[in-house]
C-alpha positions in Angstrom: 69.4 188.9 -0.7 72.2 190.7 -1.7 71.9 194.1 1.3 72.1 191.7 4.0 76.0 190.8 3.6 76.3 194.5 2.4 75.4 195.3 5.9 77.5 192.3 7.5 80.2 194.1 5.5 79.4 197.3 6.8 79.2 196.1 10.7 82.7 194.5 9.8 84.4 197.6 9.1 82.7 199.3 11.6 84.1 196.8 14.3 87.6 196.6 12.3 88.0 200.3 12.4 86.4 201.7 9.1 85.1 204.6 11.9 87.1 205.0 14.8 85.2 207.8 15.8 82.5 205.6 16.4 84.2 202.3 17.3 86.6 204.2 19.0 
């Protein structure tokens, strides 16, 4: 229980712009 709100996380910056290649 502790990859699941890693991943949240990761999704997060994803859709905040950590990768704007791939958001953008």
């Amino acid at each position: 229980m502790t990859f699941i709100p890693v991943s949240l996380a990761l999704l997060h910056l994803n859709i905040f712009g950590f990768n704007p290649r791939k958001a953008r």
